[in-house]
Every structure is written in structure tokens, then in C-alpha cells.
C-alpha positions in Angstrom: 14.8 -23.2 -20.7 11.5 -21.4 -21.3 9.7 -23.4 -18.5 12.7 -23.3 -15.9 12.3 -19.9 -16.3 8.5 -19.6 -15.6 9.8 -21.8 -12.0 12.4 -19.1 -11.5 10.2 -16.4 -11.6 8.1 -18.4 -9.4 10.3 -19.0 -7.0 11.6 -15.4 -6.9 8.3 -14.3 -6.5 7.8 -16.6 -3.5 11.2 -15.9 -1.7 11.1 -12.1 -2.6 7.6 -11.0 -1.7 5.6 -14.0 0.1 8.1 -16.2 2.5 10.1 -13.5 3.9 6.6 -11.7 4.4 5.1 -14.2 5.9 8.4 -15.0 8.4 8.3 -11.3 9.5 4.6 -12.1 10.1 5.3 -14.5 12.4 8.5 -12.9 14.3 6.7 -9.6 14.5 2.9 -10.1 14.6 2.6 -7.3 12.1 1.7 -7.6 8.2 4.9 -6.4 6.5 2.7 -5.9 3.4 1.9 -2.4 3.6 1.4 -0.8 0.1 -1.6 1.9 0.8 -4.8 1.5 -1.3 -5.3 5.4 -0.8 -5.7 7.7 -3.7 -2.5 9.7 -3.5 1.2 8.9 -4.8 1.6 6.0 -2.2 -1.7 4.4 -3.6 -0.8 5.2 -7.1 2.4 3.6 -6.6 0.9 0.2 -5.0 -1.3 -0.1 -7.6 1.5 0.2 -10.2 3.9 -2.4 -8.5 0.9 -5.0 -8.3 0.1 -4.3 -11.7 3.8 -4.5 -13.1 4.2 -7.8 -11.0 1.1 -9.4 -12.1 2.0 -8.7 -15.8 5.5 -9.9 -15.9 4.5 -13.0 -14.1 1.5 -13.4 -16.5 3.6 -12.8 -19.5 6.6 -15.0 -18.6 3.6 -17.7 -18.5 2.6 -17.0 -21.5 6.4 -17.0 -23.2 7.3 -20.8 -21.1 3.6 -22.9 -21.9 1.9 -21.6 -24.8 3.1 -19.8 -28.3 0.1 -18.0 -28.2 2.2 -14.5 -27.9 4.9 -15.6 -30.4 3.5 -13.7 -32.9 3.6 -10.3 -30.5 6.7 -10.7 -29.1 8.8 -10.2 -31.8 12.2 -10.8 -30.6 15.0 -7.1 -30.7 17.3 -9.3 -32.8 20.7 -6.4 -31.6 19.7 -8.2 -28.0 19.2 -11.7 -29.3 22.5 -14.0 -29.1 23.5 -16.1 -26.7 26.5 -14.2 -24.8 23.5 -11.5 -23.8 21.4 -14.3 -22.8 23.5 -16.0 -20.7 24.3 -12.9 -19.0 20.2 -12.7 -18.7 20.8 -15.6 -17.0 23.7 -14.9 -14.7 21.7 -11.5 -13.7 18.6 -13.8 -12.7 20.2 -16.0 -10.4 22.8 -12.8 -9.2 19.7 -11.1 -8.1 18.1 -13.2 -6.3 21.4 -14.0 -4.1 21.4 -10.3 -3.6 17.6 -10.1 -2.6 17.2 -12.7 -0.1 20.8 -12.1 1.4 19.2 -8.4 1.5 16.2 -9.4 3.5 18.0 -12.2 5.5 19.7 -8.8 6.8 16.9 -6.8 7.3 15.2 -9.5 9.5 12.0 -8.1 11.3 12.7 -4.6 9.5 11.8 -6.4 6.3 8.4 -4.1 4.8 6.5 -3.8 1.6 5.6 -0.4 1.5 6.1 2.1 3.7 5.2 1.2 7.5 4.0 4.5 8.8 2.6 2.7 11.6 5.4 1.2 13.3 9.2 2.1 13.5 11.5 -0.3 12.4 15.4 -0.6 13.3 17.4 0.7 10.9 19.8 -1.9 8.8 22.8 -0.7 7.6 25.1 -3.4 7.6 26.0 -6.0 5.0 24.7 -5.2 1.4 23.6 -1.7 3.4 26.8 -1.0 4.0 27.1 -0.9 0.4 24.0 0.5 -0.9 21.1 2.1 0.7 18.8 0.1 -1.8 19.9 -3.8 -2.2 16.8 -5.3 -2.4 15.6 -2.7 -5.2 19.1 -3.1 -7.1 17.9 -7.1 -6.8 15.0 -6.1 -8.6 16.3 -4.1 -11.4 19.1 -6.7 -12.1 16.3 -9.1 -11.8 14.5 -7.1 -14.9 17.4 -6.9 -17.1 18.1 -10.5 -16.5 14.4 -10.8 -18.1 15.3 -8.6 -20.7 18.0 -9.8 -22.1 16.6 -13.6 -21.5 13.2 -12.5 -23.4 14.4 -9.7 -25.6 11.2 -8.0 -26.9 9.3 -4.8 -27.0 6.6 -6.4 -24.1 9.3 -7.1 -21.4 11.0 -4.0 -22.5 8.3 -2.0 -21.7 7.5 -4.0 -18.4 10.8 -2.8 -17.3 11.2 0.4 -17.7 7.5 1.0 -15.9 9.5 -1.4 -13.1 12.4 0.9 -13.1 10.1 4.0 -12.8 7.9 2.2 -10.1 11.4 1.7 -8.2 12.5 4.7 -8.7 9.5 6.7 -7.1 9.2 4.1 -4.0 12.8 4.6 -3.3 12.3 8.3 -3.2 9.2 8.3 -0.9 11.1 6.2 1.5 14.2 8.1 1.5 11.8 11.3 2.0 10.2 9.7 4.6 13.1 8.6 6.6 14.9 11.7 5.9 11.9 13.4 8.0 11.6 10.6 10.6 14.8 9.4 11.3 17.6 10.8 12.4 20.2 8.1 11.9 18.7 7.8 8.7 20.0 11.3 7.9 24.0 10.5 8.6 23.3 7.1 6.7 22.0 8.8 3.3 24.8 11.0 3.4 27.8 8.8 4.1 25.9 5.4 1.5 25.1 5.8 -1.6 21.4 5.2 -3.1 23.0 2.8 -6.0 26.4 1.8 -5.7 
């Protein structure tokens, strides 16, 4: 299970960030992919996504080819049985059925980052009918999934920066949308940010 996990993680990775970035590419003839590189909160906040992306993908690497870490990731034996890892499992595979049905729904409004160049439509049908956030909600499952597969103090710590990086990006879009869209404004109020 340890390398079918390093493929899942691949191919999350792939469907989540790079093939539904590259189709909006094409339908749109604008890079979705616009984290800021600037040296306030939306830069800091890039920076810490690419970094907490790069690490759990790097880690999980580590933990499927090589026991080179199997000394430093000492395993949090409450979280270590099976019934919590098959629910790691079922989390996994939940999440990314949530994320791509997510994005297949946003379509050309599909952005990493915030797109203060160009307005996008507004989605809030589907999984947005339900939750203002379904692709970040993906993502968190997603890293409890890894958790609870890979209980230890590294991935544990991977997570709760993930949940922090989530939790800010969520916030500076809803700030921005509240200020720059007006339908936005009824939406927030009648959805809920979670569930």
C-alpha cells in the first residue's frame, strides 16, 4: 500500500492542481495559476501552499520507496490500527471525488489564487450549493486521509500548516468577493463556508 499511495498522491496532485489548470488554460487563454510572488499576505500565503505541497509530496516519497525516514517518523500508536486507516483510505479517495466534481463545476471559473485580473462567473450550484468551499473541504479531507494512513508527528504537522494555509486563502477570497461582488454578498450569507 505504501507505493499505491505515492501514485495517489500523484495522481491527486495531477487532477487537482495541473490538468484542470491546464484545461482552463486552454478554454480561457488565461493561466488559472495565479498565487502572487509579492511580499505581502497573498505572497506569504503562495509561498506557504508551494512549500506545504512540495513537502507532503516529498515526504510521502520518502514513506512509499525508501526507509530512510522510518526511524523519524515514529508512528502515534492511539492513531495506528486498521479501522483508522481504512477510514484514511476512504477519506483519500472521498476527496478527490469531491475535488474534481468541484472543479468539473466550476469550469472556466476554476483559479489558483486569487484572479484580481479578470472576473470570473460565480458557481454556486452543485457542491456550491452546499458549501461555499468544496474544493478546500477536498483538501482538508484529503489531509486527514494522510493522517490517519501515515500516523506520525511529520504529516501531523504538515497538516495543520495545510489547514492554517486553507484557512487564510479562504478568508482573503471571501474578503475579496465580499468587496467585489455583489452576488457574492447574498451567496455568503444564505451558504455556509463548511457545511
Amino acid at each position: 500500500m505504501k507505493i499505491y499511495l505515492f501514485f495517489f498522491v500523484l495522481i491527486f496532485f495531477l487532477i487537482a492542481f495541473v490538468f484542470r489548470s491546464l484545461l482552463a488554460w486552454k478554454q480561457t487563454g488565461k493561466n488559472p495559476i495565479v498565487l502572487s510572488n509579492s511580499d505581502d499576505i497573498h505572497g506569504f500565503q503562495s509561498k506557504l501552499f508551494k512549500m506545504l505541497i512540495l513537502s507532503e509530496f516529498v515526504l510521502v516519497g520518502f514513506y512509499s520507496f525508501t526507509n530512510l525516514l522510518d526511524n523519524y517518523l515514529i508512528k502515534i500508536s492511539f492513531f495506528t490500527n486498521s479501522s483508522l486507516e481504512i477510514l484514511g483510505w476512504v477519506l483519500l479517495h472521498l476527496s478527490l471525488l469531491i475535488v474534481f466534481v468541484a472543479q468539473l463545476q466550476m469550469s472556466d471559473s476554476w483559479r489558483i489564487g486569487i484572479d484580481f485580473g479578470n472576473e470570473t462567473n460565480l458557481i454556486t450550484s452543485g457542491l456550491f450549493s452546499k458549501t461555499r468551499n468544496p474544493i478546500y473541504l477536498g483538501l482538508l479531507m484529503s489531509n486527514v486521509g494522510l493522517f490517519l494512513v501515515m500516523p506520525n508527528p511529520i504529516v501531523l504537522l504538515i497538516i495543520v500548516g495545510s489547514y492554517i494555509s486553507i484557512e487564510t486563502q479562504v478568508r482573503l477570497e471571501e474578503a475579496y468577493l465580499l468587496e467585489n461582488n455583489k452576488e457574492y454578498q447574498t451567496y455568503f450569507k444564505e451558504v455556509k463556508r463548511w457545511l
